[in-house]
C-alpha positions as CSV (number, residue, x, y, z in Angstrom):
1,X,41.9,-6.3,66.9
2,X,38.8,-6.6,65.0
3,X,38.7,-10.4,63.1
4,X,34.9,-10.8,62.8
5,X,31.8,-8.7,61.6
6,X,28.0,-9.1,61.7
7,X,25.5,-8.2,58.9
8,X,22.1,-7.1,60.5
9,X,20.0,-8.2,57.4
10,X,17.1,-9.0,58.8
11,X,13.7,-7.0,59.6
12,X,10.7,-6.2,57.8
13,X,11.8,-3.4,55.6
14,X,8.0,-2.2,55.8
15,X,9.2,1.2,54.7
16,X,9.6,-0.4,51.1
17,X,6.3,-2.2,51.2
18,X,5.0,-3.9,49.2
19,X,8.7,-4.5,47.2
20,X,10.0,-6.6,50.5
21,X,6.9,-8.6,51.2
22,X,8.3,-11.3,48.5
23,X,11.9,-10.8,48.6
24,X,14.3,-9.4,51.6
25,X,15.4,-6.0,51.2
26,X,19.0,-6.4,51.5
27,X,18.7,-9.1,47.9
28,X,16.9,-6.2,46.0
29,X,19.5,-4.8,43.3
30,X,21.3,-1.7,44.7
31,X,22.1,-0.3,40.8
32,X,23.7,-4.0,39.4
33,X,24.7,-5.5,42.8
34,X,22.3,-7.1,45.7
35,X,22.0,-4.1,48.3
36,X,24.2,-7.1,50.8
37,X,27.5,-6.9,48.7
38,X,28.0,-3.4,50.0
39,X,27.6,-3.4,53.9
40,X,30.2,-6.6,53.2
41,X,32.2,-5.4,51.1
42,X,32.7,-3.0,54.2
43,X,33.6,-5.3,56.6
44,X,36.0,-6.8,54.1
45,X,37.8,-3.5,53.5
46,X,37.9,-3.6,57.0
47,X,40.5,-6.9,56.6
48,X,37.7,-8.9,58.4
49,X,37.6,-12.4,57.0
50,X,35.3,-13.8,59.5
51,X,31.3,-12.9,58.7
52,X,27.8,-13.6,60.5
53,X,24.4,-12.3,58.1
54,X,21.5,-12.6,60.3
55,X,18.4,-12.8,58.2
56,X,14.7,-13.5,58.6
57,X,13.1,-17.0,59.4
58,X,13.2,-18.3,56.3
59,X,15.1,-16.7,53.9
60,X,18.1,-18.5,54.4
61,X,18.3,-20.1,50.8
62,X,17.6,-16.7,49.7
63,X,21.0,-15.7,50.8
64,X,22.8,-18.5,50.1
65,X,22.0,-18.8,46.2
66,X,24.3,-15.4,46.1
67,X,26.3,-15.2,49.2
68,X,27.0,-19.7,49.6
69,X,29.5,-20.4,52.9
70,X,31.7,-21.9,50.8
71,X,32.2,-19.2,48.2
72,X,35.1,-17.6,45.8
73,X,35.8,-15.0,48.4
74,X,38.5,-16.6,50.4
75,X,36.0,-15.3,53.6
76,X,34.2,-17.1,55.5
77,X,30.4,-16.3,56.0
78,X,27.8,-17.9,58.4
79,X,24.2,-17.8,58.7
80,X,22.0,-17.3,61.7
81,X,18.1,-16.9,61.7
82,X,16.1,-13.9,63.5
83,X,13.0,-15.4,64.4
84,X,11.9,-11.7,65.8
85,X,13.2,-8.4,65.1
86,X,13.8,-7.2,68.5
87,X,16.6,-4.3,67.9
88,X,19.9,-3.8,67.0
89,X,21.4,-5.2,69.9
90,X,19.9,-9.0,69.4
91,X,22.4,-9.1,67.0
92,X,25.5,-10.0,69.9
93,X,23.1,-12.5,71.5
94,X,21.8,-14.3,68.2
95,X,25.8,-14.0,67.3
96,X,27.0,-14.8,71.0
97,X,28.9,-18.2,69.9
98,X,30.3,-16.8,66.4
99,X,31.5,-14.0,68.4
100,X,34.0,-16.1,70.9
101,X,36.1,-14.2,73.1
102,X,36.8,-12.0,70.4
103,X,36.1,-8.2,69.5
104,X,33.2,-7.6,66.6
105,X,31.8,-5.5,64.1
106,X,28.1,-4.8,63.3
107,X,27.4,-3.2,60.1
108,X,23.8,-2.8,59.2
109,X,22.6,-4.3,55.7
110,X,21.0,-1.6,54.5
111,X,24.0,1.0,55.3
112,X,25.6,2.3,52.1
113,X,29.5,4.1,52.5
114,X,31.3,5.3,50.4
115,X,34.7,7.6,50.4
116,X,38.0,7.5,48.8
117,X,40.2,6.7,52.1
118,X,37.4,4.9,53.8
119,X,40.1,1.8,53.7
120,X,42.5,3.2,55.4
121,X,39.9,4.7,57.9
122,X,38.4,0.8,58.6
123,X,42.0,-0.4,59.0
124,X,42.9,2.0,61.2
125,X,39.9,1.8,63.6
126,X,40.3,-2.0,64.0
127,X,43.0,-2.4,66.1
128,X,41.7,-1.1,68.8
129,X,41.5,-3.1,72.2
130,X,38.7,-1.9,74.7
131,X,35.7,0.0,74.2
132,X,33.5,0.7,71.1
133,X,33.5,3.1,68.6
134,X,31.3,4.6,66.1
135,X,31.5,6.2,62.8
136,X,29.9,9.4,62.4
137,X,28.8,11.8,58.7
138,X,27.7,15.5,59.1
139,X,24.1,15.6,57.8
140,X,21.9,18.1,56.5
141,X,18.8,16.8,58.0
142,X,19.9,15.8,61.8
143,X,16.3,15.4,63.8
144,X,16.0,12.2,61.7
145,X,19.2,10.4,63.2
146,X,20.7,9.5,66.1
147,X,23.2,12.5,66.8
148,X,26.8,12.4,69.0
149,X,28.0,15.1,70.8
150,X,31.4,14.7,70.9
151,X,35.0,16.6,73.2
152,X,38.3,17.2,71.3
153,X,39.4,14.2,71.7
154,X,36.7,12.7,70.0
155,X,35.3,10.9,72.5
156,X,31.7,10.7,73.2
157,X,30.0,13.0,75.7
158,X,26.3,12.7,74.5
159,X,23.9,10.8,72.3
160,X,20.3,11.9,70.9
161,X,18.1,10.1,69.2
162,X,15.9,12.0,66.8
163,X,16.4,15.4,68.5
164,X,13.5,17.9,67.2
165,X,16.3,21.2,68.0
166,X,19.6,19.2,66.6
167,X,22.7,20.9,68.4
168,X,24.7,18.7,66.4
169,X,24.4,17.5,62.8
170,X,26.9,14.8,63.3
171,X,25.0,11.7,62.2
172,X,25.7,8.2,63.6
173,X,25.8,5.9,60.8
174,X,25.1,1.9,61.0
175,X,28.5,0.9,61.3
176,X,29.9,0.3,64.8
177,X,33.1,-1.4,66.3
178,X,32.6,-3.0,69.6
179,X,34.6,-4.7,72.5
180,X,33.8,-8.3,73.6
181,X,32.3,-6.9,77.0
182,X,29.2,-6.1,73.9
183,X,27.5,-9.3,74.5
184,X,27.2,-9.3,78.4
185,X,25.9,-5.4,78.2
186,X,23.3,-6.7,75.4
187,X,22.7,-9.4,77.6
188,X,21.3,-6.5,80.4
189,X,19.4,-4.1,78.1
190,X,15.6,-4.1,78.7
191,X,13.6,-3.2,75.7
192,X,12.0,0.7,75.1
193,X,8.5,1.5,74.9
194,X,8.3,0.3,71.5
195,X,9.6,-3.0,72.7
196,X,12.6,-3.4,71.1
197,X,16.1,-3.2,72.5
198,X,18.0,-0.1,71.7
199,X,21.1,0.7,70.1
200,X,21.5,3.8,72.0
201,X,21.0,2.4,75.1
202,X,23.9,0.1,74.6
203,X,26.1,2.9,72.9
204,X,24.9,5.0,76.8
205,X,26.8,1.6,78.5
206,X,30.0,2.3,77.1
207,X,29.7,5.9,76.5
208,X,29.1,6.4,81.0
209,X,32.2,4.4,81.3
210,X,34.0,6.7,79.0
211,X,35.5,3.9,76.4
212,X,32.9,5.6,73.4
213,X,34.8,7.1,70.5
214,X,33.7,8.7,67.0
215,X,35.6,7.9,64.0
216,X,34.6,10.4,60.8
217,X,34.1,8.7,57.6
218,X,35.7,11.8,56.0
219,X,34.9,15.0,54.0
220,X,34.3,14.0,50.4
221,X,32.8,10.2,51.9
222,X,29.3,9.3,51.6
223,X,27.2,7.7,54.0
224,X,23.2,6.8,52.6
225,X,20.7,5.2,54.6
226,X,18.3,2.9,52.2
227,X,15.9,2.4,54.7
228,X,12.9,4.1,52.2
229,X,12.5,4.3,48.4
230,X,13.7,7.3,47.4
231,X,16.4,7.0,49.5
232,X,17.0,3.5,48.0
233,X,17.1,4.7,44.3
234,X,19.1,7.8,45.3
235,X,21.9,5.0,46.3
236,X,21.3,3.7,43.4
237,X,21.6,6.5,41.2
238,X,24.7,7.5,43.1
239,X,27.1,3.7,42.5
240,X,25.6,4.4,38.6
241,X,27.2,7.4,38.4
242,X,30.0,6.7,40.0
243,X,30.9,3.7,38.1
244,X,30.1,5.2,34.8
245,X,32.1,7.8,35.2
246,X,35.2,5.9,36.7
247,X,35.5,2.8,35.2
248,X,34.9,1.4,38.7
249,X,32.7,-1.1,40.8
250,X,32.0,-0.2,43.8
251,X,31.5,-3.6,46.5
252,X,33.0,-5.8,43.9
253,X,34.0,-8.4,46.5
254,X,36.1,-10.3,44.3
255,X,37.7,-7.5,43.6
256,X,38.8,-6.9,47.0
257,X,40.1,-10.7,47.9
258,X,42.1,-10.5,45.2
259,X,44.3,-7.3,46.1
260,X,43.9,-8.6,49.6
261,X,45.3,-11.7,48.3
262,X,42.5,-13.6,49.4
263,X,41.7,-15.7,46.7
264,X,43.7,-16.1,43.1
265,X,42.6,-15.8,39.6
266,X,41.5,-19.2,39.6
267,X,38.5,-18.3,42.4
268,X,37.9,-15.7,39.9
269,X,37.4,-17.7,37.2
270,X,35.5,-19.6,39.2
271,X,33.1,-16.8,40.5
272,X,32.5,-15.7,36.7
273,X,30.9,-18.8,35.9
274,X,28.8,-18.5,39.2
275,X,27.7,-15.4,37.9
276,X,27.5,-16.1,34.9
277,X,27.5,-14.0,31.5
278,X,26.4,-10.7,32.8
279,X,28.6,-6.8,33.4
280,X,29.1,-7.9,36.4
281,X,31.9,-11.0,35.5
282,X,32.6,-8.7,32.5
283,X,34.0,-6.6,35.0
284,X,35.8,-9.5,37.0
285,X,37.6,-10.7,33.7
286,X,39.4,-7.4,33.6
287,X,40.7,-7.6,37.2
288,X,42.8,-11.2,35.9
């Protein structure tokens, strides 16, 4: 069983320059929300409670003016600092002590999903005991991804990054499910040539010992990658729409607490005078 997650919010963002040489990427607004409320309100749909953000030397007030540890959520949330990026897979040895003994999520926080049984999806995939597993979106556009090859079971017979003749256009996304045997394996990578540590290289560890599996987010899901501007305001444009047109919020994390039963209408109450008068607590006064 899955009980705790990691937020990869840290890095440069350099492919939003100059927007994230004052502020971190992950705190710029994704339509009316920070861009972090949506990678967490992942790992909350997921039923995890139990949440590490790893951010940039610091910018750890940053964080904590929006996202305190002791918040309305009924979640618990700590901090650690990345002094270096140093690739995806620093995130199990920065998180080593948070993680325990137990099994872990990593979701990074710039990863937008989206779908209309993605919760049942998340709670489906966390029960799982031994290996890791990765979710997976067809794409139009697969030479700029890392692709999975995948048998009928689902399991994992192949990973390329960035392939320039794509044999596959199945996508895999920033969201990943992992064993506890994750830390130890992190523990042995040896950076690539462009002297970081890879996330496919770790995916490779568990993939050889044939414990890799593929979870689709779903026909009608979406899955957006922020990681540049227009890609960014596409998001964007996409939760406006969608929340428009519905009624909706999308990553309203109160929202979620409370029909996980969480947190009560008081922590409500409470988080609408955090917020203060704005759509967004609006919005919250509605759920009570």
């Amino acid at each position: 069983m899955i009980r705790k997650g990691i937020i990869l919010a840290g890095g440069i963002g350099s492919r939003m320059s100059p927007l994230t040489k004052a502020v971190n990427k992950q705190l710029l607004p994704l339509y009316d929300k920070p861009l972090i409320f949506y990678p967490l309100s992942i790992l909350m749909l997921a039923g995890i409670k139990n949440i590490l953000i790893i951010v940039n030397k610091g910018q750890l007030n940053q964080f904590r003016k929006i996202l305190p540890e002791k918040n309305n959520l009924g979640i618990s949330i700590e901090y650690k600092e990345q002094l270096k990026p140093e690739g995806l897979p620093q995130a199990f040895t920065i998180g080593e002590k948070f993680i325990g003994k137990d099994n872990v999520s990593l979701i990074l926080g710039d990863n937008f999903f989206y779908g209309q049984s993605l919760t049942k999806t998340l709670k489906k995939n966390t029960s799982f005991k031994k290996g890791a597993k990765v979710f997976i979106h067809p794409v139009k556009n697969p030479s700029q991804y890392g692709v999975a090859f995948l048998d009928r079971k689902n399991k994992v017979i192949k990973l390329v990054e960035k392939p320039k003749k794509p044999d596959s256009n199945l996508a895999v996304t920033g969201l990943y499910f992992f064993d506890n045997q994750v830390v130890q394996f992190s523990k042995k990578l040896k950076p690539s040539k462009r002297g970081e540590l890879e996330i496919i290289d770790l995916l490779n560890i568990y993939r050889k010992k044939k414990i890799l599996s593929a979870e689709f987010i779903g026909r009608g899901g979406a899955w957006l990658d922020t990681g540049s501007v227009k890609d960014y305001y596409d998001a964007s444009s996409f939760v406006s729409t969608i929340e428009n047109r519905q009624g909706l919020k999308i990553a309203c994390l109160e929202e979620i607490s409370y029909k996980n039963k969480w947190i009560n209408k008081k922590d409500i109450l409470n988080s609408i005078k955090f917020y203060g008068n704005c759509v967004y607590s609006q919005y919250l006064k509605t759920l009570i």
